[in-house]
DRENFIDO-261073 format. One line per field, with one value per residue (C-alpha): residue number from 0; residue in three letters; z negated, x negated, y. Coordinates in steps of 0.05 Angstrom, whole numbers. Example, Ala and Ser with C-alpha at 12.3 -4.5 7.8 and 13.67 -1.06 7.14 Angstrom:
BEGIN
gulo <- c(0, 1)
mimi <- c(Ala, Ser)
w <- c(-156, -143)
u <- c(-246, -273)
v <- c(-90, -21)
// end
This chain:
BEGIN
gulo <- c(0, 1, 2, 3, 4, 5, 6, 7, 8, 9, 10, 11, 12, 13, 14, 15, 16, 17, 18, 19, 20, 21, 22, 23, 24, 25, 26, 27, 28, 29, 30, 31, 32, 33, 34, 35, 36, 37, 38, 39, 40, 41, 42, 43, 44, 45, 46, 47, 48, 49, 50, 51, 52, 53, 54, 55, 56, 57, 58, 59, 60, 61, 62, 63, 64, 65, 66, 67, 68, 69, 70, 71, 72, 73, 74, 75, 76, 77, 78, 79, 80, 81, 82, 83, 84, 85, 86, 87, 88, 89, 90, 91, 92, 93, 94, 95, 96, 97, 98, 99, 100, 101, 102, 103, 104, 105, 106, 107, 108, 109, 110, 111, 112, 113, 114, 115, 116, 117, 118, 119, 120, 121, 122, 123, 124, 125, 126, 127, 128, 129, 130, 131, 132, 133, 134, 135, 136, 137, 138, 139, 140, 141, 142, 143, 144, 145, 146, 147, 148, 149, 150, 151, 152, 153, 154, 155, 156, 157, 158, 159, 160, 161, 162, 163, 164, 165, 166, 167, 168, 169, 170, 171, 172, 173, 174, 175, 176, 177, 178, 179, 180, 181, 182, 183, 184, 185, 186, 187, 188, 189, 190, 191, 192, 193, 194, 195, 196, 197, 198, 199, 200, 201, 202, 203, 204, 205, 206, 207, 208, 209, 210, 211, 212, 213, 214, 215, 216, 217, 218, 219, 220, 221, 222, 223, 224, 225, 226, 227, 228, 229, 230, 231, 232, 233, 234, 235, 236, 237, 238, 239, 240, 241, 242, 243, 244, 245, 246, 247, 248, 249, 250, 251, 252, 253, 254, 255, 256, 257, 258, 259, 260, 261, 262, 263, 264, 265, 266, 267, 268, 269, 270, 271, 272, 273, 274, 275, 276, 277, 278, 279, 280, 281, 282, 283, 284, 285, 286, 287, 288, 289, 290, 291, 292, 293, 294, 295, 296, 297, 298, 299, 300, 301, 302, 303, 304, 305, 306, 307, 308, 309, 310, 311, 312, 313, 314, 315, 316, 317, 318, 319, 320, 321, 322, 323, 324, 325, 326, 327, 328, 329, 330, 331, 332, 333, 334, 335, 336, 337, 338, 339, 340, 341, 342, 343, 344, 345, 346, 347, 348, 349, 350, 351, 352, 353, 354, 355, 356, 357)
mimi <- c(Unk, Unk, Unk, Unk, Unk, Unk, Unk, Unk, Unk, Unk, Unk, Unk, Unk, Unk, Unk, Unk, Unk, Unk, Unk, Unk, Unk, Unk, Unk, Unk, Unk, Unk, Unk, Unk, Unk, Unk, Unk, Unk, Unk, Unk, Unk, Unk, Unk, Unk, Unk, Unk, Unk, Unk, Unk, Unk, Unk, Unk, Unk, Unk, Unk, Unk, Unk, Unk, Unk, Unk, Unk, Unk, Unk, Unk, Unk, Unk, Unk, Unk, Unk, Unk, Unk, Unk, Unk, Unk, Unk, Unk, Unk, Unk, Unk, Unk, Unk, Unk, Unk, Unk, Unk, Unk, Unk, Unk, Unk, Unk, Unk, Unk, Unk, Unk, Unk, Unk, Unk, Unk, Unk, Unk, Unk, Unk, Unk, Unk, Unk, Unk, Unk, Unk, Unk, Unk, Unk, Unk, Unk, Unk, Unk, Unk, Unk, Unk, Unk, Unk, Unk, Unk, Unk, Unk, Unk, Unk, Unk, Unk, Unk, Unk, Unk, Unk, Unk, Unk, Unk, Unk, Unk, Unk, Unk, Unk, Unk, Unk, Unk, Unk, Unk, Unk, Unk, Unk, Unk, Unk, Unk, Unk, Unk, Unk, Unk, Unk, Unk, Unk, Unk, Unk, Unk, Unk, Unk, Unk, Unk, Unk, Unk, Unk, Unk, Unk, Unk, Unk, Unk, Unk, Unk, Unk, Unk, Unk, Unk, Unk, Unk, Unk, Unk, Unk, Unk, Unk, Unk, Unk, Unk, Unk, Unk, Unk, Unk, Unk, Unk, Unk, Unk, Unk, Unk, Unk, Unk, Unk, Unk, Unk, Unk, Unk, Unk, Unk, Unk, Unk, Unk, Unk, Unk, Unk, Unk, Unk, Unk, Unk, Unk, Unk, Unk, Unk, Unk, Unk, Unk, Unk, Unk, Unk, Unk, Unk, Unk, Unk, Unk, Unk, Unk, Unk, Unk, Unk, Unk, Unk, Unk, Unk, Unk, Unk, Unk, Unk, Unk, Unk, Unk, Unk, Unk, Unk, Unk, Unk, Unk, Unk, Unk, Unk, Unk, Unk, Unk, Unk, Unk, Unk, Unk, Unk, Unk, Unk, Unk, Unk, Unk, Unk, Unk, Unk, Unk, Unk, Unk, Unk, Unk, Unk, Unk, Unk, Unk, Unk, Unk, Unk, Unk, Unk, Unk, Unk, Unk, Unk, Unk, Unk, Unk, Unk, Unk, Unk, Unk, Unk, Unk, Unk, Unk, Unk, Unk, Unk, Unk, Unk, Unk, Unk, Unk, Unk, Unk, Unk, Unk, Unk, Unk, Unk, Unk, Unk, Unk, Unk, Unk, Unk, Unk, Unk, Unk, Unk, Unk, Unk, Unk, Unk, Unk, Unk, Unk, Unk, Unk, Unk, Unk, Unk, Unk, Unk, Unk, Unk, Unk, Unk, Unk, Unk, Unk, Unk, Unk, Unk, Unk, Unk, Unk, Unk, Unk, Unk, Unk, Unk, Unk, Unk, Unk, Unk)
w <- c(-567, -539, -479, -446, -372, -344, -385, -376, -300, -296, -330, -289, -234, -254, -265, -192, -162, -191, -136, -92, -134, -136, -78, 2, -7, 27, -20, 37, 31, -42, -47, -41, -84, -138, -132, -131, -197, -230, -192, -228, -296, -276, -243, -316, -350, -310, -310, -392, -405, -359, -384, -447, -421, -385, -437, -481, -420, -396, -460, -475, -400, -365, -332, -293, -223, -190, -151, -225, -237, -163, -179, -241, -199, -226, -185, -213, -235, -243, -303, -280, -237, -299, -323, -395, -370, -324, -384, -433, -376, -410, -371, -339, -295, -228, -235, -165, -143, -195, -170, -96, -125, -169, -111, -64, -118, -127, -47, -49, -100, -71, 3, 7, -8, 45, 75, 16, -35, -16, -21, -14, -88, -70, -55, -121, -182, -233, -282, -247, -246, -318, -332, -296, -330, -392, -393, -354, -413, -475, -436, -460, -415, -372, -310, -285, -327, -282, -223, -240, -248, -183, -156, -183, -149, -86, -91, -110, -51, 3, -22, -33, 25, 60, 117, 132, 133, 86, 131, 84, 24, 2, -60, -106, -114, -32, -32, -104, -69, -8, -43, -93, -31, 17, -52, -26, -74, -23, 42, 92, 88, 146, 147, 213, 191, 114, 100, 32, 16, -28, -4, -16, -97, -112, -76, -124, -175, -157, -156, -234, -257, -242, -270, -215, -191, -131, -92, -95, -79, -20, 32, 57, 131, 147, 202, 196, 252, 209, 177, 117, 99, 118, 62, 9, 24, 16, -55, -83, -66, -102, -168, -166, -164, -94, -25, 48, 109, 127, 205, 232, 298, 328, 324, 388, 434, 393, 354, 318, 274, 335, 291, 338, 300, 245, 175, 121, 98, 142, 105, 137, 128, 200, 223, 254, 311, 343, 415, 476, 468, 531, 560, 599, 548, 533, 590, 602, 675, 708, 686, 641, 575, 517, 470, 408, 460, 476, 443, 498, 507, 486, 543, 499, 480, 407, 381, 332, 363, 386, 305, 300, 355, 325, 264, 290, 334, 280, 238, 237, 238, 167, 159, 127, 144, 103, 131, 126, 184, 204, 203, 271, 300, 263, 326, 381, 448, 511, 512, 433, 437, 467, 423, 364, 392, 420, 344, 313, 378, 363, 284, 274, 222, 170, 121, 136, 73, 81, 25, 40, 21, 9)
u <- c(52, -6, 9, -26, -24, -50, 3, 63, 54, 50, 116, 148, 128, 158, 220, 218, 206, 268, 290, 261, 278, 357, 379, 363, 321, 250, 192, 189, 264, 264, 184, 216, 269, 231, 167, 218, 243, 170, 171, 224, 200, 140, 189, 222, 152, 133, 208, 214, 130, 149, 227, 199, 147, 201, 254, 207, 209, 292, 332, 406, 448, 375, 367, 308, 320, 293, 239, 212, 201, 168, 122, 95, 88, 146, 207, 269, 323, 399, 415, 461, 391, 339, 327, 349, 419, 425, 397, 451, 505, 553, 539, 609, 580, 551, 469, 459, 513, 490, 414, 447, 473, 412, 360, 422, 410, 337, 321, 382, 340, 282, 277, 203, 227, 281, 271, 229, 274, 311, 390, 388, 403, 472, 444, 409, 437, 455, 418, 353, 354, 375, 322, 275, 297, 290, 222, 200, 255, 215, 145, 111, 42, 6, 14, -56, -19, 37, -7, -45, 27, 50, -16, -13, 50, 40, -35, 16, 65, 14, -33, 23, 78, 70, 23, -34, -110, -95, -64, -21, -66, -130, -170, -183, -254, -264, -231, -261, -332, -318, -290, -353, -399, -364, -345, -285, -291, -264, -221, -181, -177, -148, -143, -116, -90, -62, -22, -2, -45, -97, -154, -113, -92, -167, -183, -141, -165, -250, -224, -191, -252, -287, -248, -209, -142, -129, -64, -118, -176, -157, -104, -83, -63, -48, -26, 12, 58, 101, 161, 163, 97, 101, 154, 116, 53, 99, 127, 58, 30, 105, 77, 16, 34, 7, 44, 18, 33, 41, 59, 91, 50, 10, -63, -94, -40, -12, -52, 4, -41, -90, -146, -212, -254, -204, -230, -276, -261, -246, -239, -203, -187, -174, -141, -205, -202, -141, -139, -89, -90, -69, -131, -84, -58, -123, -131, -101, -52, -117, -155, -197, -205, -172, -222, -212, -246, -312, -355, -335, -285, -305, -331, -293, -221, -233, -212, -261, -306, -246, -229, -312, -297, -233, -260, -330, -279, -241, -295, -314, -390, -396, -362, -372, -327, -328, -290, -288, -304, -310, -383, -395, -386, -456, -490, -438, -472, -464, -413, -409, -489, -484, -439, -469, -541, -504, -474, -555, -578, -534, -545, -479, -502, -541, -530, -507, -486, -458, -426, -406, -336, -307)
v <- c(-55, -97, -130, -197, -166, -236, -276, -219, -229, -294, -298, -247, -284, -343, -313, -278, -356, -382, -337, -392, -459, -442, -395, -412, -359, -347, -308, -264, -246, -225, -207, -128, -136, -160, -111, -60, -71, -73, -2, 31, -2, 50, 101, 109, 102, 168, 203, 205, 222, 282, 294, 303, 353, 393, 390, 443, 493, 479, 487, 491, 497, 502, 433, 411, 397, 341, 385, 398, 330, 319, 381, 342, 281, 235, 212, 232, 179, 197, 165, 104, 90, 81, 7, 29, 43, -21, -67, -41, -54, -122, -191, -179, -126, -143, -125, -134, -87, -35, -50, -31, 36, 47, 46, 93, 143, 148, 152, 208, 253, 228, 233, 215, 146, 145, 68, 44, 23, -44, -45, -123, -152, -179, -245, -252, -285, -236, -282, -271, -204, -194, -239, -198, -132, -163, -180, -111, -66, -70, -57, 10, 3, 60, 67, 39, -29, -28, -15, -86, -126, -96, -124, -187, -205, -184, -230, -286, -269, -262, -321, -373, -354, -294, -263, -307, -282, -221, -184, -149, -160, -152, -190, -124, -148, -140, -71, -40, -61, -18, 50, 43, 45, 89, 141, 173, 232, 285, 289, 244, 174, 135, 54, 29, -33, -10, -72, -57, 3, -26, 15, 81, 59, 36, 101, 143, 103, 119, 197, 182, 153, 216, 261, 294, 291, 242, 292, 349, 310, 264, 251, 183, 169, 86, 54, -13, -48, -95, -56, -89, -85, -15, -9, -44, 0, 63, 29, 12, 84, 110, 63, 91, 171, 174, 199, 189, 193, 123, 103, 37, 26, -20, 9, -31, 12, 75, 132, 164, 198, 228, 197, 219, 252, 275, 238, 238, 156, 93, 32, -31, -100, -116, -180, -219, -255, -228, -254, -235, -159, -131, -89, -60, -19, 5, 56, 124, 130, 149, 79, 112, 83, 115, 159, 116, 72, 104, 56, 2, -53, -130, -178, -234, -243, -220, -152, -154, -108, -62, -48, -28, 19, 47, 63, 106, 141, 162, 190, 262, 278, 272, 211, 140, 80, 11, -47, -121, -170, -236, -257, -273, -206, -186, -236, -230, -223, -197, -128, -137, -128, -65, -31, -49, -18, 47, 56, 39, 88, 140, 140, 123, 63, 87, 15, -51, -85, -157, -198, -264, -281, -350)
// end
């Protein structure tokens, strides 16, 4: 069937916000819940294209076991978990309550999702979520389709109610112009501050276009300190085919990844501006500053510069990094002037491309 993306989204959407209009719910509350549902709309897209594949190998009493379906990268769905089944329960049954036990079941055959999936739709009218499920049901899209929905709402959620500054989000414009320069065709990619996990997906995406396949090609490591982001990142990577090894941590005091010199890839959307970190925190027992450090520590109260130094520290010899920043750390002075000359002096910047956004 052909599908208006734009238009199919914005009615979903509208749906989702009843959510807001009639409960004394916040966006943030049921943001999860709802994204989660688009997932498993994707999670059953990916389940039957592969059931169907497996079913000509395990015939008669042969079953395939959920590790077959991980092997061909789907996540496997006990039956009273895939949208088919909940959409065909009657109206007297509870959705939310069978939503509950749908997303128990998937994390139990699933453990890489263990913490993603929400377990939260008790507080949501049962008419909302049928409503929801209807709409999402009759969909037969590819993957990359569902990718751009899943998108599209969390744009909505982040521009109209949730983190400020795109801290959890990033315009796919911004991020698609930084994986066409830095061309992550190969090897580790780290982003410090991951949010959601757009630069990963549009990532996966750059390796597609050419051909190869992204879980041989690259690896994804992100750091993010809010937990619910966190989860969301982990849940757009699980619409998208993609795994990673995804850390909650705050990246100005904790390197749960021991990034120094370990990747091919940085790309960022650091939070700009961030004042009152604790420079404390920023040296080892013996007052000397910590190696993702080496490039210096600000003069000013602006971590601006302390993101630049994070991400040359965590490149190996051959590596690129492409980030965005607020404008005025191209012309800070004083300390700020001296780390960007020791990166030019050290051959550490090879281009400097600027776009102005806004």
């Amino acid at each position: 069937m052909s599908v208006d993306l734009q238009d199919l989204s914005r009615r979903l959407f509208k749906t989702a916000e009843q959510l807001w209009t009639n409960t004394s719910l916040r966006p943030d509350q049921y943001a999860q819940p709802v994204l989660a549902l688009i997932a498993l709309r994707q999670m059953e897209t990916q389940f039957d294209a592969v059931h169907a594949e497996l079913s000509k190998t395990f015939k008669g009493r042969l079953k395939a076991t959920p590790p077959d379906y991980h092997g061909h990268g789907a996540i496997f769905l006990p039956h009273h978990a895939r949208l088919s089944y909940l959409i065909s329960l009657p109206e007297t049954e509870n959705m939310a309550e069978a939503l509950n036990e749908a997303m128990k079941a998937i994390t139990e055959h699933n453990p890489d999702l263990a913490g993603v999936l929400p377990q939260g739709y008790g507080s949501l009218p049962n008419s909302v979520l049928r409503e929801l499920l209807r709409l999402l049901q009759p969909l037969k899209i590819t993957g990359d389709a569902y990718g751009l929905i899943f998108e599209y709402f969390m744009g909505e959620f982040a521009s109209a109610f949730m983190q400020k500054g795109g801290e959890y989000f990033t315009p796919s414009s911004i991020v698609k112009l930084i994986v066409e320069v830095i061309e992550p065709y190969h090897g580790k990619i780290f982003d410090p501050a991951c949010g959601s996990g757009g630069m990963f997906v549009h990532s996966a995406e750059f390796v597609r276009r050419h051909h190869k396949t992204p879980s041989r090609e690259i690896s994804v490591y992100g750091v993010e300190k809010m937990s619910d982001t966190r989860k969301l990142c982990r849940l757009n990577l699980a619409v998208h085919g993609l795994s990673g090894d995804i850390r909650e941590a705050n990246s100005y005091y904790e390197d749960p990844h021991n990034m120094v010199g370990k990747f091919d890839y940085v790309m960022a959307n650091p939070p700009f501006n961030q004042s009152e970190v604790d420079r404390g925190k920023l040296v080892n027992e013996a007052g000397q500053v910590e190696p993702r450090f080496a490039l210096g520590i600000p003069s000013v109260n602006n971590a601006n510069y302390l993101w630049i130094g994070l991400f040359a520290a965590a490149l190996n010899e051959r590596g690129r990094a492409g980030f965005v920043m607020a404008n005025s750390a191209s012309d800070a002075g004083n300390a700020e002037r001296e780390m960007r000359k020791k990166l030019v002096e050290t051959g550490a910047v090879d281009v400097r491309a600027m776009a102005e956004i806004g």
